[in-house]
mmCIF file of the N, C-alpha and C atoms, coordinates in Angstrom:
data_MODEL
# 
_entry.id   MODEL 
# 
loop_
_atom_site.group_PDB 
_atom_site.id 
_atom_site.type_symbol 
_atom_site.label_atom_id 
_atom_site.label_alt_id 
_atom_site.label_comp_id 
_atom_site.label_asym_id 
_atom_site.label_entity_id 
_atom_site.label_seq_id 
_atom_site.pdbx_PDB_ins_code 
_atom_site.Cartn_x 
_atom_site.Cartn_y 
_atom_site.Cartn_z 
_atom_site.occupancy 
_atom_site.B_iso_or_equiv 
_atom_site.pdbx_formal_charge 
_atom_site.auth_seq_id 
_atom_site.auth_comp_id 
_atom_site.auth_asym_id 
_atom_site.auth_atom_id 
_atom_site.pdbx_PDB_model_num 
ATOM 1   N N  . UNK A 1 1  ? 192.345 134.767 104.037 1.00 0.00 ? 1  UNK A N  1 
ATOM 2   C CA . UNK A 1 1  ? 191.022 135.355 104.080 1.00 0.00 ? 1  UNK A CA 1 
ATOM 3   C C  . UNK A 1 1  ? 189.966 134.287 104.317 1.00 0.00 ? 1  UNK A C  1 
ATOM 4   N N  . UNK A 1 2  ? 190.482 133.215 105.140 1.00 0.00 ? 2  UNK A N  1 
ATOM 5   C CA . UNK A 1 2  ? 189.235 132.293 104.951 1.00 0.00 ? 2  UNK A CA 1 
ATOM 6   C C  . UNK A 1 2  ? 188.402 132.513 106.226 1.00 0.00 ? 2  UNK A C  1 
ATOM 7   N N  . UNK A 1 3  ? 188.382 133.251 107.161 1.00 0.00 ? 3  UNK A N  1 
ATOM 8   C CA . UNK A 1 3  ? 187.595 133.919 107.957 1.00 0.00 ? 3  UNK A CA 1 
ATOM 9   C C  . UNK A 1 3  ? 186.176 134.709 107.031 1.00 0.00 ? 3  UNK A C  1 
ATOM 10  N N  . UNK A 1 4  ? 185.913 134.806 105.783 1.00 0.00 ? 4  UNK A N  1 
ATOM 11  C CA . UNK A 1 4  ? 185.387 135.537 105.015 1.00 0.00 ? 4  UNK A CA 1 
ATOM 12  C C  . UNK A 1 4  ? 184.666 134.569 104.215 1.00 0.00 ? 4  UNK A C  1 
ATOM 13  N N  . UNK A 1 5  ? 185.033 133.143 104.016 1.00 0.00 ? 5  UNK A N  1 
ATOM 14  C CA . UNK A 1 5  ? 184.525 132.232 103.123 1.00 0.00 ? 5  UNK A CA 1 
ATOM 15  C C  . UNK A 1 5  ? 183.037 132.368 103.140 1.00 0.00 ? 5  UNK A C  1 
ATOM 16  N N  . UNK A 1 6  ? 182.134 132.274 104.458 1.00 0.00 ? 6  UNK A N  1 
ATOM 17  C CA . UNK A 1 6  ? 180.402 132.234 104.771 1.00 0.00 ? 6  UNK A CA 1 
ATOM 18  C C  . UNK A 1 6  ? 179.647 133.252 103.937 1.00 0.00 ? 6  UNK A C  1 
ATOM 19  N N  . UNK A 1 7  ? 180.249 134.726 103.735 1.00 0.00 ? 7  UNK A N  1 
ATOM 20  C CA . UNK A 1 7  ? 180.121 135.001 102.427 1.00 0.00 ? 7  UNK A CA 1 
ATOM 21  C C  . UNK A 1 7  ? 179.916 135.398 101.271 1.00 0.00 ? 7  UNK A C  1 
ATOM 22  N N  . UNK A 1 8  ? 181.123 134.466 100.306 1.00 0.00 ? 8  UNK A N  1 
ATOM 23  C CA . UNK A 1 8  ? 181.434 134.209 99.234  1.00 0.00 ? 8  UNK A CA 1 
ATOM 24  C C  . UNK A 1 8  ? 180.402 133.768 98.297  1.00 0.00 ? 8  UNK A C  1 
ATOM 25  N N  . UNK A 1 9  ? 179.963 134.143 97.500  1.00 0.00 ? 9  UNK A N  1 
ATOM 26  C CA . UNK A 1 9  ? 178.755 133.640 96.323  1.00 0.00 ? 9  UNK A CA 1 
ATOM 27  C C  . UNK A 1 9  ? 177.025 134.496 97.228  1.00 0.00 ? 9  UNK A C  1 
ATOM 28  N N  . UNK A 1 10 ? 177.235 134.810 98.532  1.00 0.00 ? 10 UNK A N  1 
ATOM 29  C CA . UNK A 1 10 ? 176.069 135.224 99.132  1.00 0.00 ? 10 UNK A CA 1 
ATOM 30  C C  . UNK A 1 10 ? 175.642 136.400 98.425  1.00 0.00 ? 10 UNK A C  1 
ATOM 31  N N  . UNK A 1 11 ? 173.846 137.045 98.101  1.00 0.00 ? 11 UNK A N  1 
ATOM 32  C CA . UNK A 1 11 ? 173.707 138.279 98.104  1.00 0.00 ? 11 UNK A CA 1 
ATOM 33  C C  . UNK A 1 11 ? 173.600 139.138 98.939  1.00 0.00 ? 11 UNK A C  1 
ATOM 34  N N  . UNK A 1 12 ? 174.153 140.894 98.357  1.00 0.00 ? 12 UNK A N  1 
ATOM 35  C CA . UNK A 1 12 ? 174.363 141.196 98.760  1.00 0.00 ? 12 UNK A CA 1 
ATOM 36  C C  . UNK A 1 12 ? 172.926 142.208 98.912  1.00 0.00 ? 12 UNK A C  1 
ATOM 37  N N  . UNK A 1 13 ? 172.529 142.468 100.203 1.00 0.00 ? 13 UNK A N  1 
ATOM 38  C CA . UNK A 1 13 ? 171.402 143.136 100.180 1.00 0.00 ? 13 UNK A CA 1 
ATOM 39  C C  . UNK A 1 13 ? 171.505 144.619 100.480 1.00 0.00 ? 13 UNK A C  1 
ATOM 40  N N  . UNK A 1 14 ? 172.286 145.136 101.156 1.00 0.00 ? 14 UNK A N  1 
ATOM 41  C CA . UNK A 1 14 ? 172.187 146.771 101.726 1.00 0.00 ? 14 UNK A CA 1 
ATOM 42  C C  . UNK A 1 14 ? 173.733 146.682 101.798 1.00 0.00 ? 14 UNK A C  1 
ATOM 43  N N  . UNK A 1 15 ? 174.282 147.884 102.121 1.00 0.00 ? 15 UNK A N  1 
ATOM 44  C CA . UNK A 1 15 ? 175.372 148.683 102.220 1.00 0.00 ? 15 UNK A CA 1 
ATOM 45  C C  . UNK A 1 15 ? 175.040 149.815 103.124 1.00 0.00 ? 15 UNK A C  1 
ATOM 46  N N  . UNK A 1 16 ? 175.720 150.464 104.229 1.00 0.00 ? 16 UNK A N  1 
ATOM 47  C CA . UNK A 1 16 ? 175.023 151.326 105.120 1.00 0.00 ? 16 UNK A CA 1 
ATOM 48  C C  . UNK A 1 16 ? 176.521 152.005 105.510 1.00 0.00 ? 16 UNK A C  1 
ATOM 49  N N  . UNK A 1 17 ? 176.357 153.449 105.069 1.00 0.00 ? 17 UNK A N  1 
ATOM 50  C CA . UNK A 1 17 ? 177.838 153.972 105.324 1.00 0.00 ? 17 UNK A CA 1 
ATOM 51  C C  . UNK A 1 17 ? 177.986 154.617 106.801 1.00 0.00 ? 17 UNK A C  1 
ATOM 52  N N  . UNK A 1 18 ? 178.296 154.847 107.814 1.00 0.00 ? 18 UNK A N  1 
ATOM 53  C CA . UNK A 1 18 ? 178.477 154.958 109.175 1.00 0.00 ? 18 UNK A CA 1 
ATOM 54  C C  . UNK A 1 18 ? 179.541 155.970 109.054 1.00 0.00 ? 18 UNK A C  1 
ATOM 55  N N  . UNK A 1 19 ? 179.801 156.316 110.054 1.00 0.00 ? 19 UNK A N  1 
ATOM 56  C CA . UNK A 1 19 ? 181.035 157.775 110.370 1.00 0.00 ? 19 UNK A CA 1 
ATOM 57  C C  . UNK A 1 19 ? 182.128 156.751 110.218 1.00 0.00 ? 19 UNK A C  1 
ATOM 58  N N  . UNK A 1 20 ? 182.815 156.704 108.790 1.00 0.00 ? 20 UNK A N  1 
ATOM 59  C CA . UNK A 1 20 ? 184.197 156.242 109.141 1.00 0.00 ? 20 UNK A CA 1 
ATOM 60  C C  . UNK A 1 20 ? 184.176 154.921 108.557 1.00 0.00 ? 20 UNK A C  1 
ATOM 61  N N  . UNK A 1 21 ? 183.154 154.302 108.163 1.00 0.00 ? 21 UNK A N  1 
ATOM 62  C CA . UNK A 1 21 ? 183.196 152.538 108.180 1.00 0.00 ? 21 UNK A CA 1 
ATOM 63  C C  . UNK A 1 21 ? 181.676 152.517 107.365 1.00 0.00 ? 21 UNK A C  1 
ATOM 64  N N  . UNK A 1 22 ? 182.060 151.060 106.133 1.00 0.00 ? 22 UNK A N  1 
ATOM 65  C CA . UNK A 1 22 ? 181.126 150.792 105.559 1.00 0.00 ? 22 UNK A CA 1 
ATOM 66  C C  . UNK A 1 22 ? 180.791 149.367 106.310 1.00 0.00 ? 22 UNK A C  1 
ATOM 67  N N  . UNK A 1 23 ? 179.261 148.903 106.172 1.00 0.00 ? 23 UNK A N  1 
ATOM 68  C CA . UNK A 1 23 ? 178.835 147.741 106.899 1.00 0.00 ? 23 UNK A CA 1 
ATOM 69  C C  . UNK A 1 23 ? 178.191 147.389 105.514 1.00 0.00 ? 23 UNK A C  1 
ATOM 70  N N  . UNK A 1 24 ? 178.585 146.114 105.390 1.00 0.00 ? 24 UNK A N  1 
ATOM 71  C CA . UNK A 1 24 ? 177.921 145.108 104.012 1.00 0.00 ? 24 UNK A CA 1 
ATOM 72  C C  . UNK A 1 24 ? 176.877 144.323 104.641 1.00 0.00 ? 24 UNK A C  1 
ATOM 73  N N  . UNK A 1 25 ? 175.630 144.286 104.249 1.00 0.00 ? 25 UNK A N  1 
ATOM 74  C CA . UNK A 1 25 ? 174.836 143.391 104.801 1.00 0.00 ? 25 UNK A CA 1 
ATOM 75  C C  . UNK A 1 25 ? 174.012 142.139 103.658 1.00 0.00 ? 25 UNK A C  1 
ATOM 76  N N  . UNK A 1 26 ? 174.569 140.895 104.023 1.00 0.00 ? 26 UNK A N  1 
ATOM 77  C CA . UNK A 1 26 ? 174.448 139.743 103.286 1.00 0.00 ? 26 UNK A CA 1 
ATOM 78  C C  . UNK A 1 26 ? 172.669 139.393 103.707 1.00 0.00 ? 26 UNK A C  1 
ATOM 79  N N  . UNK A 1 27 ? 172.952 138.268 102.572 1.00 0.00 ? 27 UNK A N  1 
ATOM 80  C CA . UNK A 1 27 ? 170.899 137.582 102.757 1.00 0.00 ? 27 UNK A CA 1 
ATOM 81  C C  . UNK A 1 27 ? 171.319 137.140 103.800 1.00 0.00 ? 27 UNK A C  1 
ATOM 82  N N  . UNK A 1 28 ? 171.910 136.068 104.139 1.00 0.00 ? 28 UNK A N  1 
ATOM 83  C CA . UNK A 1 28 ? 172.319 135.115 105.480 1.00 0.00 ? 28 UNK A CA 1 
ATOM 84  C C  . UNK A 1 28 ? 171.816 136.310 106.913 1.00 0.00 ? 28 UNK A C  1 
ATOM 85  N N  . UNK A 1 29 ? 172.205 137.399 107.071 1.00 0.00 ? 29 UNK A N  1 
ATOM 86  C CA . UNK A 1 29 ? 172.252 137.787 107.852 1.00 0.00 ? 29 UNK A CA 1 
ATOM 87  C C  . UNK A 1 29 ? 173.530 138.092 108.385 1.00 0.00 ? 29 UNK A C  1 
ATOM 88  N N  . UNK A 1 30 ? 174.504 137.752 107.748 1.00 0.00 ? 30 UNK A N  1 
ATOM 89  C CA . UNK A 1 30 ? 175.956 138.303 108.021 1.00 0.00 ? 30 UNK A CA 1 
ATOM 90  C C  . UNK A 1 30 ? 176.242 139.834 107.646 1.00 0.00 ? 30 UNK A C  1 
ATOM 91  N N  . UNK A 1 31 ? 177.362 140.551 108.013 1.00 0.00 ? 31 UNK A N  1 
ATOM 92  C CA . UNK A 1 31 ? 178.043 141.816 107.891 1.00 0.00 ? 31 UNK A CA 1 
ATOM 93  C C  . UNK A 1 31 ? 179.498 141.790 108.042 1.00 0.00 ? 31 UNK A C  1 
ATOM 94  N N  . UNK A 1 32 ? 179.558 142.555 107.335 1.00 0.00 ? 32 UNK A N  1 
ATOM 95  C CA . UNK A 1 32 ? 181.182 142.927 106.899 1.00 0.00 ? 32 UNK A CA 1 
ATOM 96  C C  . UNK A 1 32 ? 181.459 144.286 107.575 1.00 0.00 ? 32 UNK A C  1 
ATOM 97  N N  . UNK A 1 33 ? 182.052 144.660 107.665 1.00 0.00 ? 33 UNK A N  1 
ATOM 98  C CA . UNK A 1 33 ? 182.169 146.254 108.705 1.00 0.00 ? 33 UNK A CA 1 
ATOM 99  C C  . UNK A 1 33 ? 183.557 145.967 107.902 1.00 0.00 ? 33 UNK A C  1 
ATOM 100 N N  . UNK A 1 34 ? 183.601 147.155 107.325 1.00 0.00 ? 34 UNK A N  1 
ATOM 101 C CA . UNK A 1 34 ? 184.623 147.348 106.341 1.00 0.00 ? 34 UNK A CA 1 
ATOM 102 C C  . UNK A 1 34 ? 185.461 149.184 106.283 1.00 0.00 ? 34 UNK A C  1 
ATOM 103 N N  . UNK A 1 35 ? 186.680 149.280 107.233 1.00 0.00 ? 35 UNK A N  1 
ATOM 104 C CA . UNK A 1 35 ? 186.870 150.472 107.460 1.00 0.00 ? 35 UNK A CA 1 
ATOM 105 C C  . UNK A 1 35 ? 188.386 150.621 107.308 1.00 0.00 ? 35 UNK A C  1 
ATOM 106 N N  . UNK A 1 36 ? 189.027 152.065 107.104 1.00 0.00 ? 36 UNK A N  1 
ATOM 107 C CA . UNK A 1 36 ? 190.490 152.270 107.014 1.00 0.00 ? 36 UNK A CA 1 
ATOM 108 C C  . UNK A 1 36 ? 190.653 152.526 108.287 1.00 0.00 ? 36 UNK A C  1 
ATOM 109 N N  . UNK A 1 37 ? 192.290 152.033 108.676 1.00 0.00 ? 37 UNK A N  1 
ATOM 110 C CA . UNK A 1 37 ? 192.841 152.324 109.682 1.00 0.00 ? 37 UNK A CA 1 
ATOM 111 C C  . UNK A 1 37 ? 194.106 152.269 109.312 1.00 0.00 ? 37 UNK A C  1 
ATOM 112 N N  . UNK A 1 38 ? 195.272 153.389 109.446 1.00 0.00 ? 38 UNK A N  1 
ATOM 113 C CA . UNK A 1 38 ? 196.656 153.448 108.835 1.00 0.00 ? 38 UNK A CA 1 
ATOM 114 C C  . UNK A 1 38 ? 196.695 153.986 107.520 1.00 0.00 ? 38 UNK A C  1 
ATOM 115 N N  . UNK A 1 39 ? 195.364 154.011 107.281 1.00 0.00 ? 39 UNK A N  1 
ATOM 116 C CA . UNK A 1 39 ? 195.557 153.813 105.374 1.00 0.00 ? 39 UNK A CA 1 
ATOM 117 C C  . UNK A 1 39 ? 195.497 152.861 104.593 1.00 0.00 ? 39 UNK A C  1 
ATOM 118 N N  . UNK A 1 40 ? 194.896 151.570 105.423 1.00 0.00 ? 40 UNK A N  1 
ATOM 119 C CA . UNK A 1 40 ? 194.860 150.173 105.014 1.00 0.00 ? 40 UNK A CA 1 
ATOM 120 C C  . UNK A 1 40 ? 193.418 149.721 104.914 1.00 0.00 ? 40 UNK A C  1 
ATOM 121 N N  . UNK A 1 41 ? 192.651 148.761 104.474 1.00 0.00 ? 41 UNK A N  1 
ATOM 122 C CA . UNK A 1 41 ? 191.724 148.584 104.803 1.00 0.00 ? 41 UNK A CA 1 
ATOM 123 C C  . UNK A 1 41 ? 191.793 147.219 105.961 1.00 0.00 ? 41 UNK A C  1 
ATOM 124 N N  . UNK A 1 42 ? 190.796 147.470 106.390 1.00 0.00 ? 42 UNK A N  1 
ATOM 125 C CA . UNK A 1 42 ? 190.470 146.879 108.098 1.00 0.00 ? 42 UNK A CA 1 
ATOM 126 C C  . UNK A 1 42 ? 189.216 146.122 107.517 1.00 0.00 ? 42 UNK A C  1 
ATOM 127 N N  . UNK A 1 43 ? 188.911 144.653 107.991 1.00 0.00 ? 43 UNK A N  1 
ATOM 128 C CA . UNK A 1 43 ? 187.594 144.215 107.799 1.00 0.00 ? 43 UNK A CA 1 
ATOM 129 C C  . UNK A 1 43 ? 187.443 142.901 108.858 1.00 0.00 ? 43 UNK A C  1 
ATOM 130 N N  . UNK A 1 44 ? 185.823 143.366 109.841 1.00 0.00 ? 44 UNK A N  1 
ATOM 131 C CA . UNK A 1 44 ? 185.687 142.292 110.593 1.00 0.00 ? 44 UNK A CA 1 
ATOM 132 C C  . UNK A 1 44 ? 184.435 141.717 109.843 1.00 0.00 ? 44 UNK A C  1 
ATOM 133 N N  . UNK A 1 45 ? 183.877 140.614 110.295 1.00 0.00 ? 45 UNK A N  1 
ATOM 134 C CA . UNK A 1 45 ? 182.790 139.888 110.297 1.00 0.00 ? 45 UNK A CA 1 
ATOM 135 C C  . UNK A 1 45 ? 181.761 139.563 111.264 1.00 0.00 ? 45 UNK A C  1 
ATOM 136 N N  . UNK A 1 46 ? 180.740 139.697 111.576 1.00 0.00 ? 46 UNK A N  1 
ATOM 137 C CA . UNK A 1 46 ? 179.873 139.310 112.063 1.00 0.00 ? 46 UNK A CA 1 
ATOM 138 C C  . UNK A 1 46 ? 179.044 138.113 111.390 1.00 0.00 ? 46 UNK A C  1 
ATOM 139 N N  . UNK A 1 47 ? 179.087 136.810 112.219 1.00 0.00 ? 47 UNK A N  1 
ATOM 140 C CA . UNK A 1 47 ? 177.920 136.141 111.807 1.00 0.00 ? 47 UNK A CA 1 
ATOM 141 C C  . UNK A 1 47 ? 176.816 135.954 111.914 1.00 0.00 ? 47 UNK A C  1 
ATOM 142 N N  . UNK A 1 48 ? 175.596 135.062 111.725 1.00 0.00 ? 48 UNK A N  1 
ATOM 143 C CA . UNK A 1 48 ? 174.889 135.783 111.588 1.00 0.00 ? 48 UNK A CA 1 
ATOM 144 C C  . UNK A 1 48 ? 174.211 135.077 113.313 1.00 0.00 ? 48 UNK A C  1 
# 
């Protein structure tokens, strides 16, 4: 998971639920897009 380290300890400012997929939105300006696929969870990153 070290694709995910940038981050770790960051706050977290909004959460925004979308058809299907949650998006985490950090102070930095980063996002997490956080969704099932298979029945698994799926998570990309955007920096910022």
């Amino acid at each position: 998971m070290g694709k995910f380290d940038g981050i770790k300890g960051q706050e977290l400012l909004d959460v925004e639920e979308n058809s299907g997929e949650l998006t985490l939105i950090f102070k930095d300006n980063r996002y997490l897009f956080v969704k099932v696929v298979d029945g698994k969870l799926s998570c990309d990153s955007v920096p910022e």
